[in-house]
MDTraj code that builds the backbone (N, CA, C; nanometers):
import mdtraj as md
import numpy as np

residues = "UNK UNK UNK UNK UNK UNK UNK UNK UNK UNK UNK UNK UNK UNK UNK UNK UNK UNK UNK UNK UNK UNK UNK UNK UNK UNK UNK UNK UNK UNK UNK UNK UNK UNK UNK UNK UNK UNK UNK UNK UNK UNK UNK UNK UNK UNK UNK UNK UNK UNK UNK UNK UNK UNK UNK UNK UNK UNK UNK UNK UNK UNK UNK UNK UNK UNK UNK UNK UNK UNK UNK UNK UNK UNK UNK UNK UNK UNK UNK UNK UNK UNK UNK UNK UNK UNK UNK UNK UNK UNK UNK UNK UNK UNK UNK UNK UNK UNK UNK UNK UNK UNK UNK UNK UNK UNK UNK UNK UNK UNK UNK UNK UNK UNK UNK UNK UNK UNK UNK UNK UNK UNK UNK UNK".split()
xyz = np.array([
    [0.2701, -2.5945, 1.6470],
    [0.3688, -2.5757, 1.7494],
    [0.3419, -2.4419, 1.8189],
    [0.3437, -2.4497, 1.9799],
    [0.3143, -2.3235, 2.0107],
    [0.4465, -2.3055, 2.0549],
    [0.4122, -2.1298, 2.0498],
    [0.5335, -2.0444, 2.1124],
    [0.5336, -1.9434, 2.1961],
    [0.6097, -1.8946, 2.2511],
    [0.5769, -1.7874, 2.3212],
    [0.6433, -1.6404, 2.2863],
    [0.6472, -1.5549, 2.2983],
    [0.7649, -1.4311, 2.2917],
    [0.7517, -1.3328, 2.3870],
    [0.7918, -1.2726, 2.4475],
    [0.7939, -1.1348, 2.5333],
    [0.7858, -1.0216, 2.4643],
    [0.6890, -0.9286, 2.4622],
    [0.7241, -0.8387, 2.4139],
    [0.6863, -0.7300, 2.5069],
    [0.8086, -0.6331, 2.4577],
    [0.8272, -0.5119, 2.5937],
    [0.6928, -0.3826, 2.5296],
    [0.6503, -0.3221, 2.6213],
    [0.5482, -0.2030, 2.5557],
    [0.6280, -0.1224, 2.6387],
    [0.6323, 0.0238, 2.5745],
    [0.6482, 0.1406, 2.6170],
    [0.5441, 0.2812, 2.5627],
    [0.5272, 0.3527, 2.6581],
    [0.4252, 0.4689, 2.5634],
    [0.5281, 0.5937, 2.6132],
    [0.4616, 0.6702, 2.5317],
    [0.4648, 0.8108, 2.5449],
    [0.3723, 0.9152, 2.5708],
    [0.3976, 1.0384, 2.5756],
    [0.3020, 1.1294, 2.5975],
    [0.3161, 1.2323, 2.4986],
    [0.1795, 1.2425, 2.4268],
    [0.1472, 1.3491, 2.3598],
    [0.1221, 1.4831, 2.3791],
    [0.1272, 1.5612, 2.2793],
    [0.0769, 1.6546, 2.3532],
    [-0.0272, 1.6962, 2.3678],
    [-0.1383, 1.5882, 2.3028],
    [-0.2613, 1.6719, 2.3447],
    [-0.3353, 1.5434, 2.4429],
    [-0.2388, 1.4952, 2.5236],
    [-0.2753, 1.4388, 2.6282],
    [-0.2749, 1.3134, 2.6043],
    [-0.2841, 1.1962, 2.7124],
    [-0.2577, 1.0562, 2.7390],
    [-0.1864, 0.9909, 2.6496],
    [-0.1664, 0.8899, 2.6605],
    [-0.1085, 0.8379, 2.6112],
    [-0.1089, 0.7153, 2.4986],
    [0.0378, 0.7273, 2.4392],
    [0.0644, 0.6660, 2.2842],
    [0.1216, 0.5125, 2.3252],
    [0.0563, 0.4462, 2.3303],
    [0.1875, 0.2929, 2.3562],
    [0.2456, 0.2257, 2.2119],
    [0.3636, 0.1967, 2.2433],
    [0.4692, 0.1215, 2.1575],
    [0.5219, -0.0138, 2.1726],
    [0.5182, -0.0739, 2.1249],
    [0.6115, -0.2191, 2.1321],
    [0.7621, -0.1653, 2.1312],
    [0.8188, -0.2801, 2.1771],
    [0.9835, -0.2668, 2.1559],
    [1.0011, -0.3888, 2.0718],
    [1.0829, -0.3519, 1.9272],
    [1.1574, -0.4812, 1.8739],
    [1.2453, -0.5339, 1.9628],
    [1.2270, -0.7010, 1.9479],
    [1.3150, -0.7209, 2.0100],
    [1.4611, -0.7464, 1.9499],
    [1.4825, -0.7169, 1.8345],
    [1.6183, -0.7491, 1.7599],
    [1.6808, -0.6127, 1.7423],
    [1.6402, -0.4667, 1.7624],
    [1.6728, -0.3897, 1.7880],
    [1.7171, -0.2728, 1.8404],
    [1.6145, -0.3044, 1.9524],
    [1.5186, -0.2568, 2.0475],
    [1.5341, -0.1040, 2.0442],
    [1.4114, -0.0778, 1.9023],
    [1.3465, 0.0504, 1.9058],
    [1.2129, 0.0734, 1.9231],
    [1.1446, 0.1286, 1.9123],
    [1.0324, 0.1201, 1.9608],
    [0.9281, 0.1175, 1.7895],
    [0.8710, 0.0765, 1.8050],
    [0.7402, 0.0136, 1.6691],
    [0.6208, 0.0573, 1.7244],
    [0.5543, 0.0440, 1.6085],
    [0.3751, 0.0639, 1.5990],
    [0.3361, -0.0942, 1.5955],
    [0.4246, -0.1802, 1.5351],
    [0.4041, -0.3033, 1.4240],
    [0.4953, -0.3816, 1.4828],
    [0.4464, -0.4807, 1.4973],
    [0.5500, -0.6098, 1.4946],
    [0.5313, -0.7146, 1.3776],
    [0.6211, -0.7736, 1.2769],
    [0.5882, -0.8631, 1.1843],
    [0.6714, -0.9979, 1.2095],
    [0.6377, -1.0936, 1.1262],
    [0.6552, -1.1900, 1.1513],
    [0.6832, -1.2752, 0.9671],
    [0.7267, -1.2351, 0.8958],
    [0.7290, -1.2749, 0.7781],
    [0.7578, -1.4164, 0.7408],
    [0.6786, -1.4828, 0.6153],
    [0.7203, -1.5553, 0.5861],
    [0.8294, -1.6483, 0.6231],
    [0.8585, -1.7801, 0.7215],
    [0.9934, -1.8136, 0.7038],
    [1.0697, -1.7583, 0.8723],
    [1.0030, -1.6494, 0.9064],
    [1.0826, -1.6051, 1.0225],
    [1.0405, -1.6962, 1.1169],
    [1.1210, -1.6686, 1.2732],
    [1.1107, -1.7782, 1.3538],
    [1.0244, -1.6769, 1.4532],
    [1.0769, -1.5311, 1.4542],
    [1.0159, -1.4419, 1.6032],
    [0.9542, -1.2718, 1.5393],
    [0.8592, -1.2453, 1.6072],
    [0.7995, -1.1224, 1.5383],
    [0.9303, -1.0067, 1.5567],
    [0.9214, -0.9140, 1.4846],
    [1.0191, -0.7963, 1.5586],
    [0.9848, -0.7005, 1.4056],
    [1.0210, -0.6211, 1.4211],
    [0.9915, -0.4597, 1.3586],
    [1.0042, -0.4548, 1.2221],
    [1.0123, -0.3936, 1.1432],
    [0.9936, -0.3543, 0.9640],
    [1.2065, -0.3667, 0.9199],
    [1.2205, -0.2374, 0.9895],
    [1.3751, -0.2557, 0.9915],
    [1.4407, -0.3989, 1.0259],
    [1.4207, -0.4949, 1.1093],
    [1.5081, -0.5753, 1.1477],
    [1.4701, -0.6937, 1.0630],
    [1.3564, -0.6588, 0.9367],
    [1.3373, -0.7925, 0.9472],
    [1.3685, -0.7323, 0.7482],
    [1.4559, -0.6021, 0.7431],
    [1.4236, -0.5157, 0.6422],
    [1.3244, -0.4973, 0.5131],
    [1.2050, -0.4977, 0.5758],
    [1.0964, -0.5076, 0.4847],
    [1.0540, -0.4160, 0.4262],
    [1.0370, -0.3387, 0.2765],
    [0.9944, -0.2133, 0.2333],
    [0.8573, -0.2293, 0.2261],
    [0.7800, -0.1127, 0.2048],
    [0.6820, -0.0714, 0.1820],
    [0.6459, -0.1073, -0.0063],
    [0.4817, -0.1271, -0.0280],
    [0.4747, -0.2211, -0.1471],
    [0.5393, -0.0653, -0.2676],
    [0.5046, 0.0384, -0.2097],
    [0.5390, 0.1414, -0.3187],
    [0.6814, 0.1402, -0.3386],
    [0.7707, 0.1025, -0.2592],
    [0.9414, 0.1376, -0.3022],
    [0.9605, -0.0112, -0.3824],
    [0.8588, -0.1090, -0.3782],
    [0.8678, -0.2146, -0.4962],
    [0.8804, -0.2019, -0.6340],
    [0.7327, -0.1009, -0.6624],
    [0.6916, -0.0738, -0.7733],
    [0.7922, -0.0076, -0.8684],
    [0.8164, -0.0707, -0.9827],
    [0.9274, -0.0447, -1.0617],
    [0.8223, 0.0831, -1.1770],
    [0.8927, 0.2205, -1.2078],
    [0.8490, 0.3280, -1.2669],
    [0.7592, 0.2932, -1.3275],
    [0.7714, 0.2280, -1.4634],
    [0.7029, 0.2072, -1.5446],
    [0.5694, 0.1180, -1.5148],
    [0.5586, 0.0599, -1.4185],
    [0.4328, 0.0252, -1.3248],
    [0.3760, 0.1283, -1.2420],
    [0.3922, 0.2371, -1.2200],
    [0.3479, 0.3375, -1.1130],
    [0.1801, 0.3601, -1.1912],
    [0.1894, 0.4415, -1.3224],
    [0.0312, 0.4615, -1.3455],
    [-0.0422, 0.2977, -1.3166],
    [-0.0118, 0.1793, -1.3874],
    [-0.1231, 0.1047, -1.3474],
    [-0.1125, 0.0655, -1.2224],
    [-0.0932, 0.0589, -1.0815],
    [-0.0581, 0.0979, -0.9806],
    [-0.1612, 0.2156, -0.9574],
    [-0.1548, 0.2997, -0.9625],
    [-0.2909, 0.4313, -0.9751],
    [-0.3760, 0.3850, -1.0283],
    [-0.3825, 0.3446, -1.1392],
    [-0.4885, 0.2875, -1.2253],
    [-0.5832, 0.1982, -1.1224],
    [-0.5003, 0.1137, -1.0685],
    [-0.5995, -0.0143, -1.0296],
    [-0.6214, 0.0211, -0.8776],
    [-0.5565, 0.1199, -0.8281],
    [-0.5609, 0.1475, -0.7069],
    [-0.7162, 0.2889, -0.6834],
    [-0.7650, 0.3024, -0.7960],
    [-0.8529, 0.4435, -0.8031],
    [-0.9839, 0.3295, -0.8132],
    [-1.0354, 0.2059, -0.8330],
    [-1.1477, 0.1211, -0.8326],
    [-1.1262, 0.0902, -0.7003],
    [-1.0410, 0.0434, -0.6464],
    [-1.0374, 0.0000, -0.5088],
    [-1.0747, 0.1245, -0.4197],
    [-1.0164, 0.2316, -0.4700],
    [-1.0824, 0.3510, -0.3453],
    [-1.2575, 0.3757, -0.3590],
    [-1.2969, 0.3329, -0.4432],
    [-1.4370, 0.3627, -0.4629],
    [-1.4816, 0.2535, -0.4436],
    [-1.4459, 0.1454, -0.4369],
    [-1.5229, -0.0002, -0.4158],
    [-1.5539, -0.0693, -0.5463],
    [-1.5164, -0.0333, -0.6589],
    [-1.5355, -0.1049, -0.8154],
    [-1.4935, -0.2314, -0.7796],
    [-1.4703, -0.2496, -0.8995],
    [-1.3955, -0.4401, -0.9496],
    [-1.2766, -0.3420, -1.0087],
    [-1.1623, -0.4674, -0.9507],
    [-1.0070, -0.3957, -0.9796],
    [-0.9952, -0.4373, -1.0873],
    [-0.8592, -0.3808, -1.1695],
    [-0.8361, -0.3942, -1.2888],
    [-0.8515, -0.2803, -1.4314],
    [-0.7576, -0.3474, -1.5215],
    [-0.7276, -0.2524, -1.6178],
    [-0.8776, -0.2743, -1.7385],
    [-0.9513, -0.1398, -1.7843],
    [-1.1033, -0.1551, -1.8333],
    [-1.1767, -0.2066, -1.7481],
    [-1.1727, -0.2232, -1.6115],
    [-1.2832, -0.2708, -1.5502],
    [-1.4494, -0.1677, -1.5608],
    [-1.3918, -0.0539, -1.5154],
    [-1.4707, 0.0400, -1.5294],
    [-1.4666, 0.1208, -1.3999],
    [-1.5379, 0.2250, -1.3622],
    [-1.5714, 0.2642, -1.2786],
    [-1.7307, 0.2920, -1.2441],
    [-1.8101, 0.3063, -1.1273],
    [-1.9420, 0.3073, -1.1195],
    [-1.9490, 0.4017, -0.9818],
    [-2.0582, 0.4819, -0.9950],
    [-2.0568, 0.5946, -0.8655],
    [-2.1378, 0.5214, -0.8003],
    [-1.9970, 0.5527, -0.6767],
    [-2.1044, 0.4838, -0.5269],
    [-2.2485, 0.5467, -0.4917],
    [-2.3602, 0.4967, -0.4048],
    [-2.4321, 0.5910, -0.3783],
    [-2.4097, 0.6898, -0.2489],
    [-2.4356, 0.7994, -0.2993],
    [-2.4063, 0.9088, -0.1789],
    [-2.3005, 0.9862, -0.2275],
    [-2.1897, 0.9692, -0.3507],
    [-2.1000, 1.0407, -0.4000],
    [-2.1605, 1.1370, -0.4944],
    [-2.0905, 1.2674, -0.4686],
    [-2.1610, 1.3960, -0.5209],
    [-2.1028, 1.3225, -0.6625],
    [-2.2044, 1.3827, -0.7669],
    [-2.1215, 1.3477, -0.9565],
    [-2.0392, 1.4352, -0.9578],
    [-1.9873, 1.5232, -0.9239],
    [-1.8734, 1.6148, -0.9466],
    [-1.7538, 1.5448, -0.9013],
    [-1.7463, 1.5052, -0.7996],
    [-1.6671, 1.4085, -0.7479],
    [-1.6039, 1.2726, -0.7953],
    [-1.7632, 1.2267, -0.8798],
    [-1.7133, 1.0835, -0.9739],
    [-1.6713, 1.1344, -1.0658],
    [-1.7171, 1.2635, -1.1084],
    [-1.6905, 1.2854, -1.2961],
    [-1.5036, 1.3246, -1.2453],
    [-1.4649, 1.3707, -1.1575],
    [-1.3137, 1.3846, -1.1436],
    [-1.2588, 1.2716, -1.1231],
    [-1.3073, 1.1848, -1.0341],
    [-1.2132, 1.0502, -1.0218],
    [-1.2421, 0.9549, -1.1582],
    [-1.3648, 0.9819, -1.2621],
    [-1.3276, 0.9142, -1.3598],
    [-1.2597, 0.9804, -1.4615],
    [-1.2664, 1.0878, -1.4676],
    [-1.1046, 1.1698, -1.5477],
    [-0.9881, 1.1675, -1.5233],
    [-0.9917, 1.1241, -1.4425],
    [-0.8405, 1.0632, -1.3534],
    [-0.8107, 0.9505, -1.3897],
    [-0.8753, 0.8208, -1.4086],
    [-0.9132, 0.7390, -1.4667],
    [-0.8887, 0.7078, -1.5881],
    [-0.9274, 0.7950, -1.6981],
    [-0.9052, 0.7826, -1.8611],
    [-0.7717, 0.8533, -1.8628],
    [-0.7306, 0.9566, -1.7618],
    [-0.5940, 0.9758, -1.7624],
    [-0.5344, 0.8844, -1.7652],
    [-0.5042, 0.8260, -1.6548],
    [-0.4662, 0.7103, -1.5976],
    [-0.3889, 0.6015, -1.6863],
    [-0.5444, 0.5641, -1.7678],
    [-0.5542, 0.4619, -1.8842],
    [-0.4423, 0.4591, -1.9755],
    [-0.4510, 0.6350, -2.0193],
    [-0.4244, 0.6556, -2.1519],
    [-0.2412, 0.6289, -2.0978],
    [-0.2111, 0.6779, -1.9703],
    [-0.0945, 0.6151, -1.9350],
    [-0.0100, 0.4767, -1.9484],
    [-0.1088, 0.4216, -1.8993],
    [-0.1243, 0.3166, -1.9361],
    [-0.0864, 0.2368, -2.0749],
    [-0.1681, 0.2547, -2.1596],
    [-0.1568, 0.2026, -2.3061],
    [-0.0457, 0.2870, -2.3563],
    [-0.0199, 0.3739, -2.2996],
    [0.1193, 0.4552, -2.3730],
    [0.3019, 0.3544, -2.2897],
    [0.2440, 0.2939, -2.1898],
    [0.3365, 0.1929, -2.1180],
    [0.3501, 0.0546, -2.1935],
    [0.2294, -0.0022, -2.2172],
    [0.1856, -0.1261, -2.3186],
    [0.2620, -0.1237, -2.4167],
    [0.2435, 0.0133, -2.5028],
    [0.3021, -0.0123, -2.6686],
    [0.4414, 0.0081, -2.6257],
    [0.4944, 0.0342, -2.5277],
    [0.6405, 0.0717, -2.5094],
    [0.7200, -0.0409, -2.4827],
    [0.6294, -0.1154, -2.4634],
    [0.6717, -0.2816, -2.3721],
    [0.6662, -0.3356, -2.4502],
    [0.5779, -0.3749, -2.5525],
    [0.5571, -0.4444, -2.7030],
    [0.6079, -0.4042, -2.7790],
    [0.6802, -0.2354, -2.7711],
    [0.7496, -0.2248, -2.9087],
    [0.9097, -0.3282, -2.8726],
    [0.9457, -0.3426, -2.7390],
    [1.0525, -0.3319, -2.7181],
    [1.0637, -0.5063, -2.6677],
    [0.9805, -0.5666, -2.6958],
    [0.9987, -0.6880, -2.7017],
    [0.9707, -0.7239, -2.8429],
    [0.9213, -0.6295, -2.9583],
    [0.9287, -0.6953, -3.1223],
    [1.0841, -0.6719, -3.1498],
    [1.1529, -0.6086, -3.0545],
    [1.3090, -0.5795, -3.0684],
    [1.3683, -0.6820, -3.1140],
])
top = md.Topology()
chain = top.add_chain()
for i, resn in enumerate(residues, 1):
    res = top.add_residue(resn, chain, resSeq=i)
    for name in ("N", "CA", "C"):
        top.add_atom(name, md.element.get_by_symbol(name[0]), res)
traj = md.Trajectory(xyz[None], top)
């Protein structure tokens, strides 16, 4: 089924010259970077109107390290996941990997200290 929608642009001016353009929601009409269209909706319009959070105000505490965890392979280009490993890209200084993989076994050890907390509390 096709559709159509209007959508209004407006820009601004910076200050270090020309210009910034914006969409206008149309269910609110403020001005956006983004227009979405979620799941289920009928018309695109902005983050607020359609009240959508960001994936981090999802993440419940006790998920935050693996969350880091699995998010530190993806910045380097690994295979995601918990023990996947990490592997230095080429062109990354080793000082650089040897910190992001200490970050890493940090990370971990977070990790497994979350695990036994979850398993102790489901032998409850």
């Amino acid at each position: 089924m096709d559709r159509t929608q209007p959508i209004r642009f407006i820009y601004t001016v910076p200050q270090y010259g020309g210009q910034r353009w914006w969409m206008v929601c149309p269910l609110r009409h403020e001005r956006v970077g983004k227009l979405y269209l979620p799941n289920g909706g009928n018309i695109f319009a902005g983050r607020k109107a359609w009240r959508l959070g960001y994936r981090s105000q999802r993440v419940a505490k006790r998920d935050m390290a693996f969350e880091r965890l699995f998010s530190l392979p993806r910045k380097l280009g690994c295979d995601e996941g918990w023990e996947a490993g990490l592997y230095r890209q080429k062109g990354m200084w080793h000082r650089t990997f040897e910190q992001h993989l200490e970050r890493y076994w940090e990370l971990d050890g977070q990790c497994a200290v979350e695990m036994i907390d979850v398993l102790s509390r489901l032998r409850r």
